[in-house]
mmCIF file of the C-alpha atoms, coordinates in Angstrom:
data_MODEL
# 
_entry.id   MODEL 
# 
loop_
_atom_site.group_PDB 
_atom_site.id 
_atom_site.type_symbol 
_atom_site.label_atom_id 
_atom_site.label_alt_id 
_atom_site.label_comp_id 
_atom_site.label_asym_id 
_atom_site.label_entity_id 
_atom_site.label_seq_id 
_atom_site.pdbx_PDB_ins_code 
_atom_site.Cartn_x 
_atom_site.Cartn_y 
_atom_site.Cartn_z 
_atom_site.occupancy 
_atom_site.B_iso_or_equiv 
_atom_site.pdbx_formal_charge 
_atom_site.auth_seq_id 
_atom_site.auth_comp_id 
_atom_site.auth_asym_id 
_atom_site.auth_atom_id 
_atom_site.pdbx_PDB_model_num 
ATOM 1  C CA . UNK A 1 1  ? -14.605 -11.732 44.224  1.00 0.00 ? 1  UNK A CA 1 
ATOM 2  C CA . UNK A 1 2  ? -16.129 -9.253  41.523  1.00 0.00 ? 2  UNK A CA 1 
ATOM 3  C CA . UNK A 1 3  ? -14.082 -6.145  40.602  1.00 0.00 ? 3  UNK A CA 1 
ATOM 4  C CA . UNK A 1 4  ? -15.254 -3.006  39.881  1.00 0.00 ? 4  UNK A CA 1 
ATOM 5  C CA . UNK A 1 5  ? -13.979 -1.082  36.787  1.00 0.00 ? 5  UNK A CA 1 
ATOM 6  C CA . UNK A 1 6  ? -13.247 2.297   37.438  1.00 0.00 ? 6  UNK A CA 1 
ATOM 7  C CA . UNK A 1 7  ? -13.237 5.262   35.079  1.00 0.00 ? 7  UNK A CA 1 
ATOM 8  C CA . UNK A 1 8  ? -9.853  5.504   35.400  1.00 0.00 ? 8  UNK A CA 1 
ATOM 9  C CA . UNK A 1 9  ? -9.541  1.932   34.544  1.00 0.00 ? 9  UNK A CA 1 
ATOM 10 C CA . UNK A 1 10 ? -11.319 3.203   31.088  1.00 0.00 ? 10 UNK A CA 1 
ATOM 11 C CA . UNK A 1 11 ? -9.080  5.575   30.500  1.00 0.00 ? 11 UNK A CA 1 
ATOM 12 C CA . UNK A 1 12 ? -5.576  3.730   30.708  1.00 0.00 ? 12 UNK A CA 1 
ATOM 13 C CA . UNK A 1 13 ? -7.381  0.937   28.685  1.00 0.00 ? 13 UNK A CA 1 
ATOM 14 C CA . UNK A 1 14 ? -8.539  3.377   25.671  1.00 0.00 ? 14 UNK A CA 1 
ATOM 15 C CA . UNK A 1 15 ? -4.479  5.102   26.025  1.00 0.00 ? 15 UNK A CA 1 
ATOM 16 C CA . UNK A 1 16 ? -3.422  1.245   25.290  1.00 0.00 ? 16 UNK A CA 1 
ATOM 17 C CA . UNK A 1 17 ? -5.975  0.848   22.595  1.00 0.00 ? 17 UNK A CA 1 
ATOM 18 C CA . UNK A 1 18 ? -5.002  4.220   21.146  1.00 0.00 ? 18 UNK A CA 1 
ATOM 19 C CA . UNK A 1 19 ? -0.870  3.119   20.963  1.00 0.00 ? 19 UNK A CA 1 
ATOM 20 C CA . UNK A 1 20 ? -1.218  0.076   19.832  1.00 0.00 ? 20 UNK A CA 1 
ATOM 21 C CA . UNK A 1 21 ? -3.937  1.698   16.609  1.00 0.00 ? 21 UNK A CA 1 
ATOM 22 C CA . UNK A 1 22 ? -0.508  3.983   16.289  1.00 0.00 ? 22 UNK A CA 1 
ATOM 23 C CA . UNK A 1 23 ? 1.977   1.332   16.013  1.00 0.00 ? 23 UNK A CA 1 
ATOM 24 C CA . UNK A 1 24 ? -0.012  -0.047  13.507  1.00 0.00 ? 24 UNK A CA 1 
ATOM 25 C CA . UNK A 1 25 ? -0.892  2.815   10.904  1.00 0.00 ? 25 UNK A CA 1 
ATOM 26 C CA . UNK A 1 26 ? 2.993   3.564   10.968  1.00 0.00 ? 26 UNK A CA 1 
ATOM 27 C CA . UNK A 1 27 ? 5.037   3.332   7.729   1.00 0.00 ? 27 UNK A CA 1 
ATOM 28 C CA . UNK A 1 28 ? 4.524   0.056   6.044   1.00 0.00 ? 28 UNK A CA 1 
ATOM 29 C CA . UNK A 1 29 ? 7.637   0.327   4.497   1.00 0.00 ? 29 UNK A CA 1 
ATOM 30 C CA . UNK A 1 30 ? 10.779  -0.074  7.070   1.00 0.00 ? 30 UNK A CA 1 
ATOM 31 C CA . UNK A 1 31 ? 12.049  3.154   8.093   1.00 0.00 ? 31 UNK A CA 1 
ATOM 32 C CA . UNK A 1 32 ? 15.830  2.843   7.860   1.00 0.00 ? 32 UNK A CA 1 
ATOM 33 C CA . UNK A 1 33 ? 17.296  5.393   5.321   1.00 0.00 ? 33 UNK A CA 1 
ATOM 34 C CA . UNK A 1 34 ? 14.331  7.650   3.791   1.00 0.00 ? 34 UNK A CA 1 
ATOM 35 C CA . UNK A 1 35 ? 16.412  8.032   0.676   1.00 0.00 ? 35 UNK A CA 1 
ATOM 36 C CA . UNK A 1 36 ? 16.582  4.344   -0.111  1.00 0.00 ? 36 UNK A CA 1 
ATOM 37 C CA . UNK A 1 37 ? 14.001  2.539   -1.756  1.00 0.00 ? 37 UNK A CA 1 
ATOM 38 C CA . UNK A 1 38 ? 12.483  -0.487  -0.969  1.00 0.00 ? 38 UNK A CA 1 
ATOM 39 C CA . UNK A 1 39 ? 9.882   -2.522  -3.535  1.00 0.00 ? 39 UNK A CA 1 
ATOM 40 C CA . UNK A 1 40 ? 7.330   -5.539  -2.694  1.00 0.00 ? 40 UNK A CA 1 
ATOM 41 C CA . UNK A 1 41 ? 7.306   -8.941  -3.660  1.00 0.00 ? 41 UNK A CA 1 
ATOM 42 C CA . UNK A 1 42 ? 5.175   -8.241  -6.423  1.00 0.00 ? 42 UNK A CA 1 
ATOM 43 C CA . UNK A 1 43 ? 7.822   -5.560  -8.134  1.00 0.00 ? 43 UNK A CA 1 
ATOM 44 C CA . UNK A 1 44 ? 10.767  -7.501  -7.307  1.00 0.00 ? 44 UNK A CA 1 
ATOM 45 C CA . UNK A 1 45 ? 9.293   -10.821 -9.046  1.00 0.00 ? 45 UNK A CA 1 
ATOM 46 C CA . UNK A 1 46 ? 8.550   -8.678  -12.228 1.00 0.00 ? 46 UNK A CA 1 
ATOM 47 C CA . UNK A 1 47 ? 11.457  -7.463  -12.211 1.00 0.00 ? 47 UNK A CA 1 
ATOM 48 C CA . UNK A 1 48 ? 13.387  -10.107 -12.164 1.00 0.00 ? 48 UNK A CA 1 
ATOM 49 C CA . UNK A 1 49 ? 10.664  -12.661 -14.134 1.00 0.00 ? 49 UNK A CA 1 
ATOM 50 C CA . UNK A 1 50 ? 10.896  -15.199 -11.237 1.00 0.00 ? 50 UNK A CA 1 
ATOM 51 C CA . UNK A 1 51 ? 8.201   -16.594 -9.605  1.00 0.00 ? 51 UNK A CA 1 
ATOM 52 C CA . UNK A 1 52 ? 7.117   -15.982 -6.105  1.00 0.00 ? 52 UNK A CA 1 
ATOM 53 C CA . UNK A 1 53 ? 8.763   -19.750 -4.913  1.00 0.00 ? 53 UNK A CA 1 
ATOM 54 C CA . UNK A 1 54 ? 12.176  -18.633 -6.434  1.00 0.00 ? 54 UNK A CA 1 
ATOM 55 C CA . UNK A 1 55 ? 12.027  -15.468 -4.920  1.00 0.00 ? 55 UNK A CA 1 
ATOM 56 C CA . UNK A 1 56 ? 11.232  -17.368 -1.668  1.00 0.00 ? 56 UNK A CA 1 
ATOM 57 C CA . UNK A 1 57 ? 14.162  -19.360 -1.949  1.00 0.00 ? 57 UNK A CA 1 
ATOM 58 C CA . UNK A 1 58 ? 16.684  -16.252 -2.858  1.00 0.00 ? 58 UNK A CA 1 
ATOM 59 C CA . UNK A 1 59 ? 15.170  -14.939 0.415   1.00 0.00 ? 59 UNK A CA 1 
ATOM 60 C CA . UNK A 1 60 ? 15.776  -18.276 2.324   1.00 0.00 ? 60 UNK A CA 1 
ATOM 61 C CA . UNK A 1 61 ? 19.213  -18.491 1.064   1.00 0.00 ? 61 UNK A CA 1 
ATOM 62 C CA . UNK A 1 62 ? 20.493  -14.884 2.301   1.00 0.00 ? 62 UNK A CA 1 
ATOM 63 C CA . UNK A 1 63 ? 21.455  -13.570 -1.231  1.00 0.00 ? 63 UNK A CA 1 
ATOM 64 C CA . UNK A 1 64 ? 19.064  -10.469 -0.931  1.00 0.00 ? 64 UNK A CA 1 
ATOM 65 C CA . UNK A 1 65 ? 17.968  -8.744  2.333   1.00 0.00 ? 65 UNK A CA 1 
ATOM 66 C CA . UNK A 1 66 ? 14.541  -8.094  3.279   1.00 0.00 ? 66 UNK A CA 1 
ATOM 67 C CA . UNK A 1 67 ? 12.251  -6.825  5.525   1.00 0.00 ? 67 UNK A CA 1 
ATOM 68 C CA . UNK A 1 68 ? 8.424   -8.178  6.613   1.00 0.00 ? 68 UNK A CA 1 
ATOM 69 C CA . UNK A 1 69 ? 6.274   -5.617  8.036   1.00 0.00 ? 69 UNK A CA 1 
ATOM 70 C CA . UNK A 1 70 ? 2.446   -6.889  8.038   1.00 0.00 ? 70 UNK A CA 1 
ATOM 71 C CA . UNK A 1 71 ? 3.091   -10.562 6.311   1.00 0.00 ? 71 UNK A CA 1 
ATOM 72 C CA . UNK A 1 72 ? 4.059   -8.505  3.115   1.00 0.00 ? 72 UNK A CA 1 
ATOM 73 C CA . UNK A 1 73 ? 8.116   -8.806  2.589   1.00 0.00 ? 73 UNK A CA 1 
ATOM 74 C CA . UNK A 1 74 ? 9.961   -5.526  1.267   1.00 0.00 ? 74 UNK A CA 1 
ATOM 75 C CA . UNK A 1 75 ? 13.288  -5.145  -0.601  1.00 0.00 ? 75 UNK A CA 1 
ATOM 76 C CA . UNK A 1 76 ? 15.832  -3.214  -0.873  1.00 0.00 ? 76 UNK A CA 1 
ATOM 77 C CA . UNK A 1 77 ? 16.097  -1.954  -4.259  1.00 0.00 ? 77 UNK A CA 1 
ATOM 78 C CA . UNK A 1 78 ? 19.779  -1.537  -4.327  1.00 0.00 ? 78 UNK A CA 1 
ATOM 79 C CA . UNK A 1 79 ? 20.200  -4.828  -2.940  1.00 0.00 ? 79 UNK A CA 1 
ATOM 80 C CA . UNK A 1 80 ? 18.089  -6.326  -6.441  1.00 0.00 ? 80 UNK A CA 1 
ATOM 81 C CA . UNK A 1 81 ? 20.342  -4.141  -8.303  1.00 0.00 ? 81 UNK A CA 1 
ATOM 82 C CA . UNK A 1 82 ? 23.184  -5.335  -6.788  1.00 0.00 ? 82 UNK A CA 1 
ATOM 83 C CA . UNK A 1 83 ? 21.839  -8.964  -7.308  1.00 0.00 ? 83 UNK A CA 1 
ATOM 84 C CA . UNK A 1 84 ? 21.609  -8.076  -11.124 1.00 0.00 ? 84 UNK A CA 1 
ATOM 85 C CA . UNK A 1 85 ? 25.074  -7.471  -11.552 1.00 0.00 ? 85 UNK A CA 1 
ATOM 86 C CA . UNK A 1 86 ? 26.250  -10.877 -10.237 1.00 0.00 ? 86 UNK A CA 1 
# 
């Protein structure tokens, strides 16, 4: 049985298209507390000299929270701080 796509059909399709464009030009950078700062991988591993495995494994092991938003991890930068001091 062949189905005809209506105009209206269009339209809902292009609102979808449209949302889902929006979702994805958001914020890269989780949106919990606008005052607090969060830092890539790349920052974090300078920071702290490691290399990316060990910071992996930090990760892995719970002793610094993080966030992924488009395969590229965030941190908080209090939490590193924090992480300094111990």
């Amino acid at each position: 049985m062949k189905e005809n796509i209506t105009r209206e059909d269009l339209f809902r399709l292009a609102a979808e298209i449209i949302r889902e464009v929006k979702k994805i030009q958001q914020p890269a950078v989780p949106n919990t507390n606008l005052n607090e700062e969060w830092l890539k991988s790349k920052t974090v591993r300078k920071m702290l000299d490691i290399s990316a495995g060990t910071l992996q494994n930090i990760r892995i092991t719970g002793k610094i929270r993080y966030r992924k938003v488009l395969g590229s991890y965030y941190y908080k930068k209090s939490d590193i701080l924090k992480l300094f001091k111990e």
